[in-house]
N, C-alpha and C positions, 0 to 999 in steps of 0.2 A: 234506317227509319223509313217509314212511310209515307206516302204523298198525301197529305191532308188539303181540306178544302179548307179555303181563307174563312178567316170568324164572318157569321152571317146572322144576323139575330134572328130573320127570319126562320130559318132553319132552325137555329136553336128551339126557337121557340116551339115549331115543330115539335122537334123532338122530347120536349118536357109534356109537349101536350100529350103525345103518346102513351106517353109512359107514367104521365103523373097517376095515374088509377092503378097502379101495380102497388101491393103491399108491399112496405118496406124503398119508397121509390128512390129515394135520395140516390141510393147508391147505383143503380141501373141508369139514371139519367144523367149522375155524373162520366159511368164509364161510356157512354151513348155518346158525349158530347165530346169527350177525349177521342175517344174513336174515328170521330166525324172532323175534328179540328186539331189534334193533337193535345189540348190543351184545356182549360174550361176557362172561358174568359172572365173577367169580372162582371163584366154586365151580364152573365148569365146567372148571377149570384140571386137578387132579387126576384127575377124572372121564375126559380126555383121555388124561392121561397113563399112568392105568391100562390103560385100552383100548387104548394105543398100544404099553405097553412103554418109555416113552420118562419122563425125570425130568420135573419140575414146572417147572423152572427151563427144560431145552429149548422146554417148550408156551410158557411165560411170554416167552421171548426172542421168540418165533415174534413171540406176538400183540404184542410192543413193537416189533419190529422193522419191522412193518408199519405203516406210519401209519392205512391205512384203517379197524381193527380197533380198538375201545374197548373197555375195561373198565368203562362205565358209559354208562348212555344218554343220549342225545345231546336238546338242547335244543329244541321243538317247529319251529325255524326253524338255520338251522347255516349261518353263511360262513364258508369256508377263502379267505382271504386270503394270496396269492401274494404271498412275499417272496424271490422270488428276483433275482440280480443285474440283473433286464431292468425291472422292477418296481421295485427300489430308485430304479435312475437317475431315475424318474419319478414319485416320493414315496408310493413304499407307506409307507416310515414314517411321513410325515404323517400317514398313517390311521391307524397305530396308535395313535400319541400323539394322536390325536380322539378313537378309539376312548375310551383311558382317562382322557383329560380332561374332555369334550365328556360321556360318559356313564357316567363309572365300571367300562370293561369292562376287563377282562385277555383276552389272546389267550391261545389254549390252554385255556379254562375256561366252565364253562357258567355263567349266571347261577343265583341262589338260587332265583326262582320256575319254573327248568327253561322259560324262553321261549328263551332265545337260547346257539347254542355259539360260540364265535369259534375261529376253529383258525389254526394254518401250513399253507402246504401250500410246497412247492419248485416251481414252472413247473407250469402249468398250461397250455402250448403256448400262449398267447395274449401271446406278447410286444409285438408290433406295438402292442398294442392296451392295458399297461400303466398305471396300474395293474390288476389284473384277480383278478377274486375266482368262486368256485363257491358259488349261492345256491342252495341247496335243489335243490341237482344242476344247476342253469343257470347258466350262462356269463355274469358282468357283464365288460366292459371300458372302460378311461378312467375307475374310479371315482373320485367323488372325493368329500369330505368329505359335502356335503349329500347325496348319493344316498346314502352307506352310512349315514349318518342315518335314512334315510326306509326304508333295508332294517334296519337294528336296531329300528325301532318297527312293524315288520308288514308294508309297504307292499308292494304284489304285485311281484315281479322284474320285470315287464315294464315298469314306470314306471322302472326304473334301468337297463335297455339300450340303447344307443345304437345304431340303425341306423342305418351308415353308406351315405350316398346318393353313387353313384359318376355322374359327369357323363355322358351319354349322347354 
């Protein structure tokens, strides 16, 4: 993950003011502010919607409806764990039930000391290669319990990639 700057509304605001004259602006001001903070805080909700013209509730759908976009920052380490149908057949849910047996985590949710986010995500185009999770922006496939182990306690992502070696 990246080193973001602390929420600043000044800044924020900045940044809508920018941007708010661009056709179609919601969504360039939302990724502007992800960018700048990790996150779009709620107090930037209004702020948006002022400068847009547009109610609280359209900015709010905007940012729900986009999975990528959070309303709170994201844990120093973040897997989005792919549970889509390609992924199921091949025990993503086993991972989940390790996840919160194995270590007490809930998907969807950061830990209390803000180290780790566990998320969903829908296909990650890595079906072949199932179960398959996005670590800190990198691609694992075939995870399984011990490697997402070894990636919930720190462990660099390249210990949990499996390069697959094709017969010459």
């Amino acid at each position: 993950m990246g080193h973001y700057a602390a929420w600043d509304i000044e800044v924020a605001r900045a940044l809508i003011t920018r941007l708010s004259s661009l056709d179609g602006a919601v969504m360039p001001i939302l990724h502007a502010l992800q960018d700048e903070f990790g996150y779009v805080d709620r107090a930037a909700v209004p702020l948006i919607a002022d400068a847009l013209n547009l109610s609280r509730a359209e900015v709010q759908g905007t940012i729900s409806f986009y999975h990528d976009f959070r309303d709170e920052p994201a844990g120093r380490r973040v897997i989005k764990l792919c549970r889509a149908e390609a992924c199921q057949a091949v025990g993503c849910e086993n991972l989940v039930d390790h996840l919160r047996t194995r270590h007490g985590l809930a998907v969807d949710a950061t830990t209390a000391d803000g180290d780790l986010t566990i998320e969903t995500v829908y296909c990650l185009g890595n079906c072949a290669l199932g179960p398959a999770a996005l670590v800190d922006g990198e691609l694992v496939g075939r995870l399984d319990a011990q490697r997402l182990s070894a990636l919930c306690e720190g462990r660099a992502v390249e210990t949990a990639q499996i390069i697959e070696r094709v017969p010459a």
